[in-house]
N, C-alpha and C positions, 0 to 999 in steps of 0.2 A: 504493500500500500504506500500511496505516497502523498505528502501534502500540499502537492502542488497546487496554485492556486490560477484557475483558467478563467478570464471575463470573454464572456460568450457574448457579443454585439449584432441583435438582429432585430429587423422589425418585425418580419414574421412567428407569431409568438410558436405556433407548432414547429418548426425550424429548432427558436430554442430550447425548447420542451424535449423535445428530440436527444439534442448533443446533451443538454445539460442528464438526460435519463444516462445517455452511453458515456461521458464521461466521469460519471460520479459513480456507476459500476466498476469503473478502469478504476477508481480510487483519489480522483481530483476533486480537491476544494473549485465548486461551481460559484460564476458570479452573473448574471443576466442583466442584459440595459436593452431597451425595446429601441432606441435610438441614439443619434450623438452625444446629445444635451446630460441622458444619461450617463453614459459613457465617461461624457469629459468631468461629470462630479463625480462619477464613481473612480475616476484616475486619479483627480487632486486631491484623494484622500488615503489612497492604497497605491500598492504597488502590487501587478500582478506579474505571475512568473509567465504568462503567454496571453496576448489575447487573439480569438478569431474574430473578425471586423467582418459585417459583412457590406459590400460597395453601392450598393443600393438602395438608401435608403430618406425616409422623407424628407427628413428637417436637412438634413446634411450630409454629404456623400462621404463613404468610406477614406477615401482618397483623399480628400477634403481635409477631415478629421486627425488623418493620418499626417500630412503634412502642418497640419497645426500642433500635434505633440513631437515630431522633427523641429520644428521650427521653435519650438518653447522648452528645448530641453527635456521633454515629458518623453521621449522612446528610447525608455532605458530597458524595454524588454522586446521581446520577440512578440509579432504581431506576423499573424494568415491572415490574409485578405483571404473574403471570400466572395463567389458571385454566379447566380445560374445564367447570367449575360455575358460572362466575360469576353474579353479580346487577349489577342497576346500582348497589342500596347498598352492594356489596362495592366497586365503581368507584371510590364515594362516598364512602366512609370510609378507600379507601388514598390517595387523592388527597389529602382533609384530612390524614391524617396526613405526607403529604410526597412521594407517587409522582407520578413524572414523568408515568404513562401504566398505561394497560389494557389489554390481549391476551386475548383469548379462543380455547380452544386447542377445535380443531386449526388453529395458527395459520398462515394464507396466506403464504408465500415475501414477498411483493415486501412486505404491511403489516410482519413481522415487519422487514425491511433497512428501510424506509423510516423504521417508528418507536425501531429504536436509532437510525439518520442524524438524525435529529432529535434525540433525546435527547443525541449528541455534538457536536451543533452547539451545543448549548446553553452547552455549555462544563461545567468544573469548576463545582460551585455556588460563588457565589462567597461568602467569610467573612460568618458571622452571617446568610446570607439562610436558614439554615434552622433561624430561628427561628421557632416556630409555635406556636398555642395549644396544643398535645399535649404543649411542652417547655416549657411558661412554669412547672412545679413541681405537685408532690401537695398541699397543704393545699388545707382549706377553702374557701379564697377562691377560687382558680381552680376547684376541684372545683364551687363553686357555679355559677360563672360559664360552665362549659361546659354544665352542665346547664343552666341556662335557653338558652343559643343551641340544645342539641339540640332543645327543648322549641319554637322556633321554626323548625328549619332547613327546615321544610315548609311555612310558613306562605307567602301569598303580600300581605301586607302590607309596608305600607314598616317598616322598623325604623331606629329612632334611636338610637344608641348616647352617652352620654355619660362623660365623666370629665376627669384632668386631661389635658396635653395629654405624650404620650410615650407615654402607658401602654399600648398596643397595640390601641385601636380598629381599625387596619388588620388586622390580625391574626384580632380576631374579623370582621371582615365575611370573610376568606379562606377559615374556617373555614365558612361559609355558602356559598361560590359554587360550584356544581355542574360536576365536572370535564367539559372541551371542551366547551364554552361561554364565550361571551364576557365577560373581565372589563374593563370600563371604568371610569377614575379619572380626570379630567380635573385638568389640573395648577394651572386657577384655572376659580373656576366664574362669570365673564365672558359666558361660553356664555348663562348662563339667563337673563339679559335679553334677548338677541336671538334666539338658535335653540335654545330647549329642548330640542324635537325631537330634534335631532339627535343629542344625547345618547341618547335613546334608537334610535335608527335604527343607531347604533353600539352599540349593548348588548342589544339585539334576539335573546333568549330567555337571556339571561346574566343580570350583574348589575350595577348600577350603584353605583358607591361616591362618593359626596361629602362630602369632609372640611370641616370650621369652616365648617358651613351657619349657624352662628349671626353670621358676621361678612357676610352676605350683604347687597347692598344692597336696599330696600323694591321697586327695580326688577327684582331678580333674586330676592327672595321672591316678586313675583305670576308670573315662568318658572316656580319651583321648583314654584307651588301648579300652573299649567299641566299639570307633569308629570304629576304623582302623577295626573292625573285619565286620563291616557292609557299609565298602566303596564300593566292588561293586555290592553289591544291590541297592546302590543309582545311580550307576555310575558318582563315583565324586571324583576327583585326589586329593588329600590331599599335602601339602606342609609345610612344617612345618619351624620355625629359631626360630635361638638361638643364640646368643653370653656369655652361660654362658657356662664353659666344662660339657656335660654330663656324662663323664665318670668318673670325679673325681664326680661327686654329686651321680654317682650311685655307686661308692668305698666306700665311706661315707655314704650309707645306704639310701642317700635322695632321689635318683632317684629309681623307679620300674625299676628292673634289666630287664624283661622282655620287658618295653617299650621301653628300652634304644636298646634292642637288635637288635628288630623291626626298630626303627627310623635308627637307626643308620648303616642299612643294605645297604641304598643307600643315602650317605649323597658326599655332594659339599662342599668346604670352598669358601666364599668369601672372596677374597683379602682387604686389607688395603688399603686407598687411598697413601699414603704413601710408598707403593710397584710399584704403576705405577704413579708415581708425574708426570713423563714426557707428562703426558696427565692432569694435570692440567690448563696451560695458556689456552689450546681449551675449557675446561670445564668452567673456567669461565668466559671468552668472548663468548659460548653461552649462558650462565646463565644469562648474563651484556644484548646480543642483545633479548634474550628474554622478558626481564622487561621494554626493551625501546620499544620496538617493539609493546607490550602490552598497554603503554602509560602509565605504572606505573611510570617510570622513565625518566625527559630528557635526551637527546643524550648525550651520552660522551664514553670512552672508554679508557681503560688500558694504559698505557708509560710500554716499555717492561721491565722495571726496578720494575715495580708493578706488573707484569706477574712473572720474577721470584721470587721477594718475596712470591708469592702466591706458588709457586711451591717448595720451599725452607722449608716451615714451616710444622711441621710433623702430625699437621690434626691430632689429635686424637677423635674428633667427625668425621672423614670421609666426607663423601658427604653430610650428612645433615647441621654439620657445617661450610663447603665451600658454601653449598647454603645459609646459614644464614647470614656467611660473604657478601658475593655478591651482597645479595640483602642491605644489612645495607648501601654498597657502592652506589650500582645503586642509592637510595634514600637520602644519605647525601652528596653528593658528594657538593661541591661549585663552579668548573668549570668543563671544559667539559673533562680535562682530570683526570683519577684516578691514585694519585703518589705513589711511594714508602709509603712517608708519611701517607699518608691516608690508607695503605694497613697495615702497621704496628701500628695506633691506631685500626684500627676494629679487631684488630686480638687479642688488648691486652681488647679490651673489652668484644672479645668472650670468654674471657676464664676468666675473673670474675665470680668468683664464686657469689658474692653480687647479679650482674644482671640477672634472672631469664630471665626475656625478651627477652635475648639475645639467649636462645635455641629457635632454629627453633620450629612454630607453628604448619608445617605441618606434624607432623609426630605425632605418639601413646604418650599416656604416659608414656607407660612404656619405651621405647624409649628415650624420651625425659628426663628422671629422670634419668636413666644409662648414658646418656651423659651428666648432668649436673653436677654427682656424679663423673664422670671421668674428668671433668676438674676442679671439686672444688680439688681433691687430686694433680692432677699434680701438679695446682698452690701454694695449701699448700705443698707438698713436695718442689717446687722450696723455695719457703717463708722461710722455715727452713734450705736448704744448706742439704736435704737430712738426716736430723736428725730426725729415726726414733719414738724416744722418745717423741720429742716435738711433730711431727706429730701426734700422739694419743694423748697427751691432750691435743693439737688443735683441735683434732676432736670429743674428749672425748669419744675415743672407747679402749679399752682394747688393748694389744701387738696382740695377738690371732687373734682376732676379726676383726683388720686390714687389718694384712696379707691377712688373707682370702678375704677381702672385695677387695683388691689392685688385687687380683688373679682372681674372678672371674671378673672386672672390668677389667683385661687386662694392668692395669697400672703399666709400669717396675720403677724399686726403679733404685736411680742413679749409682749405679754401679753392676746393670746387662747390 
């Protein structure tokens, strides 16, 4: 028996009369809302380990609903859509927006028990994994930025994504990959010198995601060019990010002119956190109610004077070091509120270069070593007053050498 706790959302009441009888035989804590309205007060008061949503319904559409607890921090659990209408872009669009999975009603006995057991294997989501392009904020900049990925998400081209590094390239290629289907991320792309292939033989009608393809050796740009020429035989969408410029490493002879042409045929820039700050206080108030929520952290909650400091400071780790800070908050915090103060030591500790600890664990390593390489310079360039001299034999890199490093790392000297 198990204590799991299932909120059944339908408005047909026979429907949850139905699950609620077969689920509570299986041994699930039952919860029933005839509509959204329910739903949403039965959410702000509980947390449930799964719920079925169903997409149809009067007041408020599944979908709808779905994207308002994305959007407010509230899908800290797995949720099935469900619908005797469905479409595959209805599939499509609840998955990007954050559904575990899809049911199509009149839904089979054994698929219905098999795809909650799954959805509870899954576990609680755990803090911050549901963040997703749906919740990165309303302005412009992202409004822009989802429209050109929709404006692509059918395309069957490789797309190249660039920006700096944090800013949620992962994110949008998620937003891109078509639910149940294979998503493949290889943890060093090692691979494409020797068995290209395989990478696709694993991602085989999914998608393929390859991060910092710009730091890729000339042996593993002619795998990479390999590939691209054998994606749709696999049938499997290629996505590629970088925050190094490829066209100055292919000026300089380092990039294959050829691949650069290719990628760089349908490429996106991701913005800087630092270009929409005005969506940082929602970002991290749901970051804060995701980690309480989770039970990682006690209750507490931002003084709007640690709202705008958070939104004030220019994030050059982007989103990953916002999520690093936040969670360092939710977890050290000493009362129930998080102040100015407290928001102004995490932030001078996220950019010690000495504390390794302090980059975010969730992310790659190559990832994580460009953003720890970008805030060891900022802080050695502050340290010295912007004297480039000392900063190289602070660093013990040559003039040359520097520059370069400061250029592809994205970090401006004090008076540009």
């Amino acid at each position: 028996m198990t204590n799991n706790t299932i909120l059944v959302v339908d408005d047909e009441i026979g429907i949850r009369e139905l699950l609620s009888e077969i689920l509570h035989d299986e041994g699930y804590q039952v919860a029933l809302a005839e509509n959204a309205e329910q739903a949403r007060n039965w959410r702000s008061q509980n947390l449930p380990d799964l719920v079925l949503l169903d997409i149809w319904m009067p007041d408020t559409d599944g979908i709808t609903l779905l994207k308002e607890w994305s959007g407010s921090g509230l899908l800290t659990m797995p949720v099935v859509v469900m619908s005797g209408h469905g479409t595959i872009e209805t599939a499509v669009e609840a998955t990007r927006i954050g559904a575990f999975g899809y049911l199509e009603k009149p839904i089979p006995l054994q698929k219905l028990l098999s795809t909650v057991g799954r959805a509870l294997r899954g576990g609680q989501v755990k803090p911050y994994s549901t963040l997703s392009l749906n919740n990165l904020g309303k302005g412009s900049m992202i409004t822009n930025l989802k429209a050109h990925l929709e404006q692509v998400i059918h395309l069957k081209a490789p797309l190249l994504l660039t920006g700096e590094p944090g800013t949620g390239m992962r994110l949008c290629a998620r937003f891109l990959h078509r639910p149940n289907t294979p998503w493949v991320e290889p943890e060093t792309l090692t691979s494409l010198a020797d068995s290209p292939l395989a990478m696709l033989e694993q991602a085989q009608g999914g998608l393929l995601f390859l991060n910092e393809i710009g730091k890729i050796s000339r042996l593993e740009q002619r795998g990479l060019l390999l590939l691209l020429g054998k994606l749709e035989k696999y049938n499997v969408r290629l996505v590629c990010a970088t925050s190094l410029p490829l066209s100055d490493l292919t000026a300089k002879g380092e990039y294959d002119s050829r691949l650069y042409e290719i990628l760089n045929s349908l490429c996106i820039n991701v913005p800087a956190l630092k270009t929409h700050r005005e969506n940082i206080p929602e970002l991290a108030s749901q970051m804060l109610s995701s980690s309480i929520e989770s039970g990682e952290a006690p209750p507490r909650k931002f003084t709007t004077a640690a709202l705008n400091a958070l939104r004030n400071y220019d994030w050059p780790g982007n989103l990953s070091q916002l999520t690093g800070v936040v969670r360092s908050l939710a977890l050290t915090g000493t009362s129930d509120e998080i102040s100015v103060d407290d928001v102004t030591r995490a932030l001078s500790s996220s950019m010690s270069a000495q504390k390794v600890s302090n980059v975010p664990l969730n992310i790659p390593l190559r990832e994580a070593r460009d953003l720890f390489e970008k805030q060891y310079f900022d802080r050695l360039i502050e340290q010295e007053s912007g004297n480039m001299t000392r900063v190289a034999e602070q660093s013990g890199l040559e003039r040359t050498h520097l520059y370069r490093k400061l250029k592809l790392l994205g970090v401006k000297l004090r008076n540009q």
